[in-house]
Every structure is written in structure tokens, then in C-alpha cells.
VOBA-1610 file (N, C-alpha, C; in pm, whole numbers, padded with zeros to 5 digits, always signed):
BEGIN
Unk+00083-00120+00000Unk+00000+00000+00000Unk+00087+00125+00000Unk+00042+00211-00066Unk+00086+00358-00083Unk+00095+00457+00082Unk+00226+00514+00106Unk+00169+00619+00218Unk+00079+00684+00198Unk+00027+00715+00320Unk-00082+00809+00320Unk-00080+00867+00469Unk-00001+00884+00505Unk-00006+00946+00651Unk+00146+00917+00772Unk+00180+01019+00824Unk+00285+01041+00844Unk+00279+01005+01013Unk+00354+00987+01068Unk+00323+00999+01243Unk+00470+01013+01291Unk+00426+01088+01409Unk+00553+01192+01483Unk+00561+01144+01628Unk+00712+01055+01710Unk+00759+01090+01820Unk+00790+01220+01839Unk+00756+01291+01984Unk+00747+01388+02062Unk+00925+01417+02083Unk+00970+01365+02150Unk+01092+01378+02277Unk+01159+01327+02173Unk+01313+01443+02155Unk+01393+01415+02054Unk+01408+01376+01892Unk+01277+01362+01903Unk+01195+01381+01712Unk+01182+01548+01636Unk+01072+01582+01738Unk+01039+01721+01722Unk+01084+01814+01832Unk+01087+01778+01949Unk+01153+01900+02075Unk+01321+01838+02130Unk+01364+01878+02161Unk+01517+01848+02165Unk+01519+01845+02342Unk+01454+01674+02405Unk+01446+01643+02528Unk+01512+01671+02640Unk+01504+01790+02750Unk+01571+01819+02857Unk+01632+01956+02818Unk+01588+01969+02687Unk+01686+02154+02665Unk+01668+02237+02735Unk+01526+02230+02838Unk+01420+02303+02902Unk+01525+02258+03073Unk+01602+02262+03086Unk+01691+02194+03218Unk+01779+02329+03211Unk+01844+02373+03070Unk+01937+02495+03136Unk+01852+02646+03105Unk+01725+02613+03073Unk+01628+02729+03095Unk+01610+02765+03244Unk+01635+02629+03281Unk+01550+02663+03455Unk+01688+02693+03547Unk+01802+02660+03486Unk+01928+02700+03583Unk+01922+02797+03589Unk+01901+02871+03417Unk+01975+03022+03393Unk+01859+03082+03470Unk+01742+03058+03538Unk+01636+03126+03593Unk+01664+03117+03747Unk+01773+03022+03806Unk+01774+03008+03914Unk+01663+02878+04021Unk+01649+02759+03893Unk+01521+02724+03958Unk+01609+02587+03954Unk+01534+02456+04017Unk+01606+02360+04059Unk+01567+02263+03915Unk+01662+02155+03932Unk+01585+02044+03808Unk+01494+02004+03814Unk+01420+01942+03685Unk+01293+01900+03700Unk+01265+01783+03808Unk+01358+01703+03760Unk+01399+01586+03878Unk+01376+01665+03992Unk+01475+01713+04062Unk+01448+01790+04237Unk+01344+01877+04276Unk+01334+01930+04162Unk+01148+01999+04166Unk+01000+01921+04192Unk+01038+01818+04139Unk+00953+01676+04154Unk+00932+01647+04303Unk+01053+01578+04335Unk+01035+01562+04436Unk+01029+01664+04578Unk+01080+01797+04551Unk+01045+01865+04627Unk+00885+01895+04670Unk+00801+01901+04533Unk+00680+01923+04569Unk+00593+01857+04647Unk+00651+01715+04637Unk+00595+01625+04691Unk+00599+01645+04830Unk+00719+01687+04900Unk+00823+01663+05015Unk+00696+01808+05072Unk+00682+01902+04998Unk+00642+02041+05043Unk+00503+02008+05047Unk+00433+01930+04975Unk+00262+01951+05033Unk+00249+01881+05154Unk+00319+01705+05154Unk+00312+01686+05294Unk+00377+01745+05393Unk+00493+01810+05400Unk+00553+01871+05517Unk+00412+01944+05585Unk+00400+02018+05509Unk+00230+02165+05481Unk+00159+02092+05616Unk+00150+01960+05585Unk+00042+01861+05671Unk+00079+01799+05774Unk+00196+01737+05745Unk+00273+01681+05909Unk+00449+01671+05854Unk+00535+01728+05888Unk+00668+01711+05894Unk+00675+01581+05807Unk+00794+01611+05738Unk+00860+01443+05695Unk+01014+01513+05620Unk+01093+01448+05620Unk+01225+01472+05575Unk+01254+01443+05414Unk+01297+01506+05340Unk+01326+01560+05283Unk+01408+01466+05198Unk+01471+01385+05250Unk+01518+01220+05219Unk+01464+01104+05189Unk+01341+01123+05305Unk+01249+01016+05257Unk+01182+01023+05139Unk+01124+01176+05107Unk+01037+01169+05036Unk+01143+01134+04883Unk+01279+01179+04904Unk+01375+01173+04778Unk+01388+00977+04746Unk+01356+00927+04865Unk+01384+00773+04822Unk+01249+00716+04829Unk+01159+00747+04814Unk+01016+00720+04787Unk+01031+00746+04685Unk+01028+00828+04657Unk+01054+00885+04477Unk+01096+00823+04348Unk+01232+00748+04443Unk+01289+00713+04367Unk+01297+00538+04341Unk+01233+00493+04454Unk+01186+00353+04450Unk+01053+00354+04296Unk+00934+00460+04337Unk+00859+00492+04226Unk+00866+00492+04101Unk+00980+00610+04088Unk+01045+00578+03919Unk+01118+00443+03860Unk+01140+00387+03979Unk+01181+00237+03932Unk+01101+00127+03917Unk+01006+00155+03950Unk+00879+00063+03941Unk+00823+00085+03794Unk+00840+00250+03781Unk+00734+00293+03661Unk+00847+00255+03552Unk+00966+00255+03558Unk+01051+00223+03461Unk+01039+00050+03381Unk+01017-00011+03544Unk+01030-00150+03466Unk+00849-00172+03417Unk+00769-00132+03423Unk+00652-00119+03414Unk+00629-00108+03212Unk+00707+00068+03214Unk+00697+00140+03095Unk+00796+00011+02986Unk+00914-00026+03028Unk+00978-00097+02911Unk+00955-00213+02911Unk+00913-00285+02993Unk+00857-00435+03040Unk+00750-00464+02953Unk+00618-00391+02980Unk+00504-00428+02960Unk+00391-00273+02896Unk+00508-00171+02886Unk+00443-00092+02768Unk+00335-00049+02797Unk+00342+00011+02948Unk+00223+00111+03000Unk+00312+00234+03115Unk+00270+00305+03066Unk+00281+00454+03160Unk+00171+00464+03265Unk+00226+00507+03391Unk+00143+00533+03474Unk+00146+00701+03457Unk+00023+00742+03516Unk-00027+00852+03470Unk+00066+00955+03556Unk+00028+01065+03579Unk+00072+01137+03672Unk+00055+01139+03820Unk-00100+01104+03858Unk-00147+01041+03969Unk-00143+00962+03992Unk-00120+00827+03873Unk-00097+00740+03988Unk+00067+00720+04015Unk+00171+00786+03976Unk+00297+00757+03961Unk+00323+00803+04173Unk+00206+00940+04160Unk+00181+00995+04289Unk+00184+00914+04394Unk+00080+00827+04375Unk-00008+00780+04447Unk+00100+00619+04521Unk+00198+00599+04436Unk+00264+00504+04445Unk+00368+00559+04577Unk+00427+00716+04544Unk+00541+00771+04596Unk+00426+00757+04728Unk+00286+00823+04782Unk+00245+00810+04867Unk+00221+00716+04948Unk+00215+00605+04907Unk+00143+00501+04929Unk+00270+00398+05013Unk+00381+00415+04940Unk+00517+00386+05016Unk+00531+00451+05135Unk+00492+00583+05152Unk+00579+00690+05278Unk+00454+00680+05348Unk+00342+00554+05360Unk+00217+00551+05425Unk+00182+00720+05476Unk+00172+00803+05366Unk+00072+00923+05362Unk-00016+00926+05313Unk-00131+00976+05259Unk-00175+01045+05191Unk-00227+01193+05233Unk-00319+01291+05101Unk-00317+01441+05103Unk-00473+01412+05045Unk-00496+01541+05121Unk-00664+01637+05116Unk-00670+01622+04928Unk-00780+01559+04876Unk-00841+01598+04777Unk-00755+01707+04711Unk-00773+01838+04726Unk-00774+01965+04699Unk-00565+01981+04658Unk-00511+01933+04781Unk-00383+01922+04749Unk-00314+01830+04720Unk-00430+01706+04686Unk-00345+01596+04575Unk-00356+01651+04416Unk-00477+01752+04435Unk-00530+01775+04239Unk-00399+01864+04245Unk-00382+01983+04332Unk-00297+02068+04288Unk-00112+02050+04282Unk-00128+01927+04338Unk+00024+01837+04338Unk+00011+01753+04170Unk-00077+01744+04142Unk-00069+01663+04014Unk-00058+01781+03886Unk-00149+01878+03890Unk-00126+01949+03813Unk+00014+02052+03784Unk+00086+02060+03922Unk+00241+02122+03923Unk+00313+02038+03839Unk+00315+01938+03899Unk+00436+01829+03828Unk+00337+01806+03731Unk+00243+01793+03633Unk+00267+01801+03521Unk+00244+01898+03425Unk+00274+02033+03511Unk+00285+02186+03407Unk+00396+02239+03385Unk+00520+02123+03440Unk+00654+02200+03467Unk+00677+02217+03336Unk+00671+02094+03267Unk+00731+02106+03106Unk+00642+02211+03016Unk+00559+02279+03093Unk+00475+02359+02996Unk+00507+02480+03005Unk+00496+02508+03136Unk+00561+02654+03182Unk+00664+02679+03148Unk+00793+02618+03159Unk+00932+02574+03081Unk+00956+02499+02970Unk+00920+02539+02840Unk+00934+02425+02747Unk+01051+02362+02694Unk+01069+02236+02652Unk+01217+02199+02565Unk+01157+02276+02434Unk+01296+02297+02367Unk+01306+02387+02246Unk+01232+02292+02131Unk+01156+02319+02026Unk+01179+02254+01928Unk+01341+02202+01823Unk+01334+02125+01787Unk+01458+02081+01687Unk+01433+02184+01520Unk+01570+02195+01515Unk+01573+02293+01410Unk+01444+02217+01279Unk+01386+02330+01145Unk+01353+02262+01098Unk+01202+02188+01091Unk+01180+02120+01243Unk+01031+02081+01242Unk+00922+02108+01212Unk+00906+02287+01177Unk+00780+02340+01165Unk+00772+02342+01005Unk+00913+02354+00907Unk+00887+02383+00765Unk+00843+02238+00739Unk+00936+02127+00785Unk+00934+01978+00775Unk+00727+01921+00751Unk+00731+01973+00841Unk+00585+01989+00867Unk+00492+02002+00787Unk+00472+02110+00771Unk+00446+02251+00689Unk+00423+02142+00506Unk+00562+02094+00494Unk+00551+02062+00376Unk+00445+01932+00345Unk+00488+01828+00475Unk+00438+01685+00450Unk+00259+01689+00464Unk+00210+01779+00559Unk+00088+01810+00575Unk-00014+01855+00458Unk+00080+01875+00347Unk+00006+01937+00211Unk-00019+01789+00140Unk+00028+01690+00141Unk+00056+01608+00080Unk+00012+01410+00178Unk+00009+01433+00335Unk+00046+01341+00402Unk-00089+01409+00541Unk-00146+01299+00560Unk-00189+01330+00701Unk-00119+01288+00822Unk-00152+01368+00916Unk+00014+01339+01035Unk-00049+01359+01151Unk+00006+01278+01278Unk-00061+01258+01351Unk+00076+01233+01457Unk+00041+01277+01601Unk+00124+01236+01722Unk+00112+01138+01785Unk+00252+00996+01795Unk+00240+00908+01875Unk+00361+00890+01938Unk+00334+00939+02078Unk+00449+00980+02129Unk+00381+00932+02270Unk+00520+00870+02426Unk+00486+00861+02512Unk+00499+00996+02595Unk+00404+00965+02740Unk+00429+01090+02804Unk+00448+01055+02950Unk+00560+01051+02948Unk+00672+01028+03099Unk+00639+01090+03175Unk+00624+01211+03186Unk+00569+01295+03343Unk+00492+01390+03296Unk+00491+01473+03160Unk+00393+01599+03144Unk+00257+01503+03051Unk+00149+01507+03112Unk+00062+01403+03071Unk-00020+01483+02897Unk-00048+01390+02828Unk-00110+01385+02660Unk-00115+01534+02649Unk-00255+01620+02767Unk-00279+01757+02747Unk-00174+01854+02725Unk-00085+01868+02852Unk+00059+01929+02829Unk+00125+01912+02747Unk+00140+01837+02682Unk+00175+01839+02557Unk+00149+01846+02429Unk+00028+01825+02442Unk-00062+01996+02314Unk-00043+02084+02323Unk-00004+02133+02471Unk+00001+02294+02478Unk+00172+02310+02459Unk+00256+02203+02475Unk+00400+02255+02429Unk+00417+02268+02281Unk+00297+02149+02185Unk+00329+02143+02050Unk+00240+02327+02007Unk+00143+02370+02064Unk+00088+02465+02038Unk+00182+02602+02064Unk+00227+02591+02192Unk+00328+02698+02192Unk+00438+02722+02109Unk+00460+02585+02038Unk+00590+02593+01965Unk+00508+02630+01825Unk+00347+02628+01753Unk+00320+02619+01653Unk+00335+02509+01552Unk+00353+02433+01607Unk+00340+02286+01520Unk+00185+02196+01548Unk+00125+02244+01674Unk-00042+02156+01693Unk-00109+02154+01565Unk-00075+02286+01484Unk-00161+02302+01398Unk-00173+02195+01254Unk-00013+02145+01257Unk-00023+02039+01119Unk-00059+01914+01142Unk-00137+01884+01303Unk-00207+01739+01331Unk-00306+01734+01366Unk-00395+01572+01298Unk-00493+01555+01255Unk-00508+01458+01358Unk-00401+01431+01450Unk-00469+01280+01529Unk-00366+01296+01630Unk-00370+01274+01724Unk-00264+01266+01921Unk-00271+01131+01939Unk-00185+01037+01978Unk-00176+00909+02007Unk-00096+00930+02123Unk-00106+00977+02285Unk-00038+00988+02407Unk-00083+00844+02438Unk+00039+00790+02568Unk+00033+00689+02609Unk-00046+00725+02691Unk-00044+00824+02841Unk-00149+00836+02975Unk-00303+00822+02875Unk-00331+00878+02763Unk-00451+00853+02731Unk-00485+00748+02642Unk-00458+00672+02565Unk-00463+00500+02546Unk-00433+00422+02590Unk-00323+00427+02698Unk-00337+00326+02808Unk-00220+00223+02792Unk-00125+00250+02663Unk+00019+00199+02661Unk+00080+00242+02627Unk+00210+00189+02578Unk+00336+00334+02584Unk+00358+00209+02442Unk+00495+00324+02318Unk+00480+00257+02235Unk+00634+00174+02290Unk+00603+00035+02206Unk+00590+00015+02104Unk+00465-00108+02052Unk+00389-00068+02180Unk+00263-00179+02175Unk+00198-00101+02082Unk+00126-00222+01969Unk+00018-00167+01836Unk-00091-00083+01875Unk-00137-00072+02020Unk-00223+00044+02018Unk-00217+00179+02017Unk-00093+00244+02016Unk-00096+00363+02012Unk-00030+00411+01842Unk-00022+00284+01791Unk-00025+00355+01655Unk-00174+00302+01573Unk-00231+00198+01626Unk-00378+00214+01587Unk-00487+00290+01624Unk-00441+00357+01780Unk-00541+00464+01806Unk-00518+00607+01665Unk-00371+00609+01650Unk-00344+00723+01564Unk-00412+00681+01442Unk-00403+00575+01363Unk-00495+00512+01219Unk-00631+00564+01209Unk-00670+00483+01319Unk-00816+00555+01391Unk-00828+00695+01296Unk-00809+00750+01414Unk-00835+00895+01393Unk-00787+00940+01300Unk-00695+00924+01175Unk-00652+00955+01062Unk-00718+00883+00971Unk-00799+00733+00969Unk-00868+00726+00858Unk-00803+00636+00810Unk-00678+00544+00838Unk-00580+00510+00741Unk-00525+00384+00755Unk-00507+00281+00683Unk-00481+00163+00749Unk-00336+00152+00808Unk-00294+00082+00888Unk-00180+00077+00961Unk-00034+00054+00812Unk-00077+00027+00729Unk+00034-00024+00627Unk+00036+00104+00544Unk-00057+00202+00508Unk-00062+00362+00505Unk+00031+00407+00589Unk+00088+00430+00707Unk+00146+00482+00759Unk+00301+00441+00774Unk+00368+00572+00759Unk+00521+00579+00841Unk+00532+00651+00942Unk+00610+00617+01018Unk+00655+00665+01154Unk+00752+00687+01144Unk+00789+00839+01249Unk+00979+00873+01234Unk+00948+00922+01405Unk+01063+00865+01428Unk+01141+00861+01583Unk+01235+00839+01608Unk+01294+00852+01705Unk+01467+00822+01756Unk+01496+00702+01809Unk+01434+00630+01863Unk+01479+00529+01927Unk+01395+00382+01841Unk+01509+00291+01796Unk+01468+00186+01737Unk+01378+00088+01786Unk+01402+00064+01883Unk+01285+00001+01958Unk+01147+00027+01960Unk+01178+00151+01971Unk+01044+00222+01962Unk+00959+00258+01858Unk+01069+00302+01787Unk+00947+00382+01697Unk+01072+00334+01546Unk+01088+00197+01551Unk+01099+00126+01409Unk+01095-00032+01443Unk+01101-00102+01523Unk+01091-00229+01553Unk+00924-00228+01587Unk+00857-00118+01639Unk+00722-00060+01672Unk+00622-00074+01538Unk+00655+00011+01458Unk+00576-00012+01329Unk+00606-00106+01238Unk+00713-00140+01222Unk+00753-00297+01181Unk+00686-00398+01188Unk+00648-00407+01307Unk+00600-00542+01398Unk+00405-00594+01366Unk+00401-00405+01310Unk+00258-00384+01250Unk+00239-00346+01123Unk+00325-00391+01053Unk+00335-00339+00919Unk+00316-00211+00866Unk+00373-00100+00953Unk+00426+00018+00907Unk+00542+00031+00872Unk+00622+00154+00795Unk+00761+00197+00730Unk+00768+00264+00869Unk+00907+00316+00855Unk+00955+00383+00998Unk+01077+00397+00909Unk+01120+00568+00950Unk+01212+00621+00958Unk+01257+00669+01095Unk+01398+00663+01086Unk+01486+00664+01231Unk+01525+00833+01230Unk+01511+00886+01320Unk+01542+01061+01305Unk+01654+01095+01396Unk+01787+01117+01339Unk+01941+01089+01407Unk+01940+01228+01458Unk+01879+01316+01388Unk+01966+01440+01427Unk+01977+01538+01583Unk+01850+01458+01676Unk+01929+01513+01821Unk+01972+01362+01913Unk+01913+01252+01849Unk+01952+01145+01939Unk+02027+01068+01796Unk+02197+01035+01778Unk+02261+00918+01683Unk+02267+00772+01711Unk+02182+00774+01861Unk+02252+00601+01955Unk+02239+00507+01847Unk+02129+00495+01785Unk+02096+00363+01716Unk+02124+00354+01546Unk+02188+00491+01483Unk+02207+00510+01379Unk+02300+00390+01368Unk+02397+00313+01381Unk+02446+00244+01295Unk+02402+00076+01299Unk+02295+00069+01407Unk+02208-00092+01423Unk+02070-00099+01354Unk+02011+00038+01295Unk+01860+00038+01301Unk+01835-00032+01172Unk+01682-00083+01165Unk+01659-00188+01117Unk+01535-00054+01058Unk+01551+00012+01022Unk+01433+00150+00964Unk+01427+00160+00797Unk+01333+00161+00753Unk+01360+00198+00611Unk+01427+00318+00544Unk+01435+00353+00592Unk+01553+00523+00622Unk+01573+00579+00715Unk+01707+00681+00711Unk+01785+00786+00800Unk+01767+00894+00746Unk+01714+00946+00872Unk+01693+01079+00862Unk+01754+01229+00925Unk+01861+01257+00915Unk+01992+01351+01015Unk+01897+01440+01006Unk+01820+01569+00969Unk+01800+01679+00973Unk+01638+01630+00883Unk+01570+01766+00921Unk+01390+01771+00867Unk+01415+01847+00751Unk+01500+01904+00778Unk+01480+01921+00601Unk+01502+01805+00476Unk+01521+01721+00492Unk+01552+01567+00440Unk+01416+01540+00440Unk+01345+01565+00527Unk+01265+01467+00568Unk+01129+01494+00463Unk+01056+01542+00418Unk+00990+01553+00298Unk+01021+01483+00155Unk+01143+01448+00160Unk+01214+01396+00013Unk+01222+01258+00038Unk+01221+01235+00216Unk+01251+01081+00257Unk+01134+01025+00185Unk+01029+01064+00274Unk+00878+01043+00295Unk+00783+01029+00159Unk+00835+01098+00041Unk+00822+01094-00058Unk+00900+00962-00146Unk+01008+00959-00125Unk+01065+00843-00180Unk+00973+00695-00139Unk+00995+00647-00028Unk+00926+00610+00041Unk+00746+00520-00005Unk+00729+00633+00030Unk+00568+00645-00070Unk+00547+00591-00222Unk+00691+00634-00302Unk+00715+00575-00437Unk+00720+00466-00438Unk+00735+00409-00405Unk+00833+00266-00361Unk+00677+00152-00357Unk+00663+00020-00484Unk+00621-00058-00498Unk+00556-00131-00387
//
């Protein structure tokens, strides 16, 4: 089958992951990491004392849970419940009112502070959208699906997609077939219609592979897997990337 629709990893595809780390130095503010867990540490203190350590190794037992969780078995826990885990260890819990407003901090940090877009992405865009319907399937590690409309909107790229495939809101992380069939879905298009471009091979080319999509590998802020990937093309820079996508499409 002929392309007919394009689909986009988030983190290191289109925004250049963690660039938003020496925004917050040069502002005087802590990492996202220590910000994390500070907030946590600061609503319960608010309520009854607790140190400042604990809450840092609660934390961090958490992210190790959600780690083997996310690459194991290809589900993200949301923002609350990633919470609810750190709580649930330090036998606390918080008032209604200051669990919503603990969930919504930690996941507005990346919004309020955005990572930069990658050079390129918006013309890249711009072009394939005349020609290609395109759609986001991307996981979302701590700033949940919404927040990250509003980073693709701030940057001006929301506008060239027709379909969002977040993991917190389908319910797995890729490289399980549902978050590129939720994106089909909503684009109209059968799964063998579509290519996917992302950075990490596992993900987002062993991913559509496995479902009979094309996948291009996108080197130019992450190279790890450029010389193992198993992708139907390399892609260093977005300006390439219209001529890839086109070739591609030609192709018997």
C-alpha cells in the first residue's frame, strides 16, 4: 500500500528532550527531577513534617517501578498514579484539593518551561501536511497527553495534526500496536498507510515494523541507534525529511 499518513515521536523527534533543564538554571530554579520531588516533600511537610530524604527515596523507589513497568510491559502510569505510588510507600496520603494541585504542578513543569523545538520541524511539517496526514504518537513520561498539546501549540506545530496518540490517554506506551492504531483511527488510514519517524529503534521502528508500518529513524538530536537500526531510512536533519517520505511512498 501507498503512504498516506505520516506519524511523529514527541521527545527528541520534534523538541530536543531536557533543553528546558538549562532554561530553569539560567532562571535560578532547581531540576525538574528535584522539583519533583520537592513538591511532593512540600505539600506533605504543609500537613505533618517528613524529611526531605524520605520523600527523595520514595521517589525514587517509584520511578523504578514505573521504569520496569513502561519498558517491560508498555504502559505509563499517569501522573497520579505515579503519585499515588510515591504516597502510598511513605504511608501518607493528602486532602483531595492538594493531591489535584500536586498533580497538576508536576505536570505543568514542562509547559511553563518548554524543551526547544529541533531545528527545521515546523517547515518539515508545513511541507508533509500538504501532501500526508500526520498525527502524534508519542509517550508521556511525566507531562501528561494535554501538556503536551500545549507545548506542540506553543511551539506552533499543533496546527499540522490531525490525530494525538499519548500513552497516559490510550493506556500503553509505544511500542505496543495500540498507540499507533489509536493514531490510524483517527486519521482514517490503514496501519500499512502509515510511516513513523522517531529516535529510538525500539520504539518507533521495531514498533511499526512489527505492524506493518515503514519507519524512519530521526538521528539528528539522538545518533545512539544510527548504525544498528533496522528503519527503512535515516533521517539527520527535517529538512531531508519531505524527500525521505516521498521516496518512500514511491516505492512498490
Amino acid at each position: 500500500m501507498t503512504i498516506k499518513a505520516v506519524t511523529f515521536d514527541l521527545w527528541d523527534t520534534m523538541v530536543h528532550d531536557d533543553s528546558d533543564e538549562a532554561k530553569r538554571s539560567a532562571a535560578g530554579l532547581r531540576s525538574k527531577r528535584d522539583e519533583r520531588r520537592h513538591l511532593v516533600w512540600q505539600a506533605l511537610n504543609e500537613i505533618e513534617p517528613i524529611a526531605l530524604e524520605q520523600v527523595r527515596l520514595a521517589y525514587d523507589v517509584a520511578d523504578a517501578g514505573f521504569n520496569l513497568v513502561w519498558k517491560e510491559n508498555h504502559i505509563n502510569w499517569t501522573v497520579e498514579q505515579r503519585l499515588r505510588v510515591i504516597l502510598q510507600g511513605l504511608g501518607r496520603s493528602l486532602p483531595a484539593a492538594a493531591m489535584a494541585t500536586l498533580i497538576e504542578r508536576t505536570g505543568a513543569m514542562e509547559v511553563e518551561i518548554s524543551p526547544d523545538p529541533i531545528e527545521g520541524i515546523d517547515q518539515a511539517l508545513g511541507a508533509l501536511a500538504e501532501r500526508y496526514k500526520l498525527a502524534v504518537v508519542s509517550d508521556s513520561i511525566v507531562t501528561p497527553g494535554s501538556g503536551l498539546r500545549q507545548i506542540l501549540e506553543k511551539h506552533g506545530l499543533k496546527r499540522h495534526f490531525s490525530g494525538f496518540s499519548f500513552s497516559d490517554e490510550v493506556g500503553h506506551s509505544k511500542p505496543h500496536r495500540s498507540m499507533f492504531e489509536t493514531a490510524a483511527s483517527q486519521l482514517g488510514v490503514s496501519l500499512e498507510e502509515i510511516v513513523h519517524v522517531g529516535d529510538r529503534d525500539h520504539n518507533d521502528v521495531k514498533g511499526p515494523h512489527a505492524i506493518g508500518a515503514k519507519a524512519i529513524l530521526f538521528t539528528g538530536s539522538r545518533p545512539d541507534d544510527a548504525e544498528t537500526t533496522t528503519a527503512d531510512a535515516v533521517c539527520a536533519h527535517h529538512r531531508d525529511l519531505p524527500a525521505i517520505v516521498d521516496r518512500l511512498a514511491a516505492q512498490p
